[in-house]
N, C-alpha and C positions, 0 to 999 in steps of 0.2 A: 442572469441577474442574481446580485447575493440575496442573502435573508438578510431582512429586518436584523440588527443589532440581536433586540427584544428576545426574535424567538432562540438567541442561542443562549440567554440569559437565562430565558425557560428553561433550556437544556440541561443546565449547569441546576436549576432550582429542584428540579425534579428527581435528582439523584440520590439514591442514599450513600449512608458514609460509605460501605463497600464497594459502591460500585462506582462511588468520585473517585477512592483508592484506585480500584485499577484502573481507571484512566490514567490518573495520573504515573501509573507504573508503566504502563504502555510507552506513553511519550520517557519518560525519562530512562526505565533500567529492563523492562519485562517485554520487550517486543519481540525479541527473537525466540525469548522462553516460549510463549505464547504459539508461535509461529511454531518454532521446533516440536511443540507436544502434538497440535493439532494433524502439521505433515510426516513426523519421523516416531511420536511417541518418547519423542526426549528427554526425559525430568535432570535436568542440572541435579550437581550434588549437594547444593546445600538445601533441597527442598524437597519436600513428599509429591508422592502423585496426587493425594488428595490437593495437599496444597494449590496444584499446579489447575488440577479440576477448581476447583474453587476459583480462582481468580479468572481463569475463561467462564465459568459461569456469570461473574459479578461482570465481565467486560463486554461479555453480550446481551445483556440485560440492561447496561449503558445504552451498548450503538442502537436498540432496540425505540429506546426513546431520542435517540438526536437529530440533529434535523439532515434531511432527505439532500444529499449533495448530485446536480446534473451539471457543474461547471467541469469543463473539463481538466484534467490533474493530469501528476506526471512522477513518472519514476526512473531513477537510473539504476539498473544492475550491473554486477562486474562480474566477474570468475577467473580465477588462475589453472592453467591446466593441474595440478598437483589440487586440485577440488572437483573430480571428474562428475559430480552428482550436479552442480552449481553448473558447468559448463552445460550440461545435456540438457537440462532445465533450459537455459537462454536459450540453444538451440531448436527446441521445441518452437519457441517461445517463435524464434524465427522462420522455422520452416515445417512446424506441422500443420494438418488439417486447421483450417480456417478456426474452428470451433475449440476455443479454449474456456477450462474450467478452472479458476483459482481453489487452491485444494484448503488454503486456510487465509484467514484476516491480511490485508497486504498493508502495506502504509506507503502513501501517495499526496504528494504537495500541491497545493496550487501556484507554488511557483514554480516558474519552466527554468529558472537559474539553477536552484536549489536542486532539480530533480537533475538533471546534466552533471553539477557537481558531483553525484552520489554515481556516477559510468566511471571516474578515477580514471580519466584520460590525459590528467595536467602532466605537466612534467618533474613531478615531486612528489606525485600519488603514488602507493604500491603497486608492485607489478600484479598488471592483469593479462590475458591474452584475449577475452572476449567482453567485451559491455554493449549493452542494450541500451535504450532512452525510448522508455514508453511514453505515449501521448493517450490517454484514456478518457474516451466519453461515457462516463458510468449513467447507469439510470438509479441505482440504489445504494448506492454510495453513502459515509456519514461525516461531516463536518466534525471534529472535537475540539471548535471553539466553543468556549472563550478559552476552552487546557490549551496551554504548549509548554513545547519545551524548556527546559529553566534555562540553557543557554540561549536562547535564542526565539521567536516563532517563526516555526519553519511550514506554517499555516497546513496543518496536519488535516489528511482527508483517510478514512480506512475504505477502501473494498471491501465486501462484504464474501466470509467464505463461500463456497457454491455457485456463486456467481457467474452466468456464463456469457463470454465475451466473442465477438465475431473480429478477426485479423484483416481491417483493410488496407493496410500495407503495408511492407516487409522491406526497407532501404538499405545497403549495405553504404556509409558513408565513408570519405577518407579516413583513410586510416592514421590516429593521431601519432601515432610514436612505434617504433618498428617493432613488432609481430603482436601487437593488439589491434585486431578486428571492432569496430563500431559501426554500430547497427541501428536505425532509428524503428521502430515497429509502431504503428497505430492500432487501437482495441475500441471497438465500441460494446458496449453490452446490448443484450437480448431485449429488445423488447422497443430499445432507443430510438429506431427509425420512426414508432407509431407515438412517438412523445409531439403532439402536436397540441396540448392545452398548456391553460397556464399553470407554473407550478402551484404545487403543492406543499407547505411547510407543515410537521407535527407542531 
């Protein structure tokens, strides 16, 4: 069941200016930044490390207050062999230990269209040789409505770093176009099986 309108109205009420900012940098130019510093220690060049501290502080201190997402979402990745780091990740992703731990903030849709689009298995997408399409039952997951993105809402949900998730299934599907592998994987998080009350919104 979604939230009340209301309480994402709250969400958005309760923010200060810096931390509406990185939201709103998240969805539009600063996700990867984010992502890259948190897994690889990355600082792009037109920016400081502090900078970069700075706005994962202001962007966790958002997801911090928004409202608690248990719909399930979904994400598509891709990889080109000539990105050997991105390939071995999906393969993880597909064939290790049950027990997965996202290492930083993910971004995840609650559309199942949207998250498919993002595997680039059309026949006019860049070449990939491997995509995944996760199907994700978070228990701690955060909503950033009423933010989305200026083109479009691509009704944005984040994973929360840390986060540990259990692989119950691993499908290798047709394969859409010749030498790209697709792969459907399900994730539930920790804790999700014992979610038997009714939810809970901040």
């Amino acid at each position: 069941m979604r939230p009340h309108r209301r309480c994402f109205e709250k969400f958005a009420e309760s923010l200060t200016p810096e931390e509406r900012a990185a939201v709103c940098q998240w969805l539009n130019v600063t996700y990867d930044i984010i992502r890259g510093f948190q897994i690889e220690g990355c600082i792009p060049e037109h920016l400081l490390p502090q900078q970069v501290e700075v706005l994962g502080r202001h962007f966790s201190a958002a997801l911090a207050k928004a409202v608690v997402c248990t719909e399930t979402v979904f994400r598509g990745l891709s990889a080109g062999n000539w990105r050997p780091k991105h390939i071995d990740f999906l393969h993880r992703l597909i064939h290790d230990p049950q027990e997965i731990t996202f290492p930083s903030y993910d971004s995840t849709t609650l559309s199942e269209e949207i998250g498919r689009a993002y595997c680039r298995t059309g026949p006019d997408d860049e070449e990939r040789h491997l995509s995944v399409f996760l199907r994700v039952q978070p228990l701690t997951a955060r909503y950033l409505a009423p933010f989305k993105y200026k083109a479009k809402d691509e009704e944005e949900v984040v994973l929360l770093k840390g986060a540990r998730y259990k692989r119950t299934n691993s499908q290798r599907l047709t394969d859409p176009k010749l030498g790209l592998e697709y792969w459907e994987v399900d994730l539930v998080e920790e804790g999700r099986e014992r979610l038997n009350s009714p939810l809970r919104y901040h």
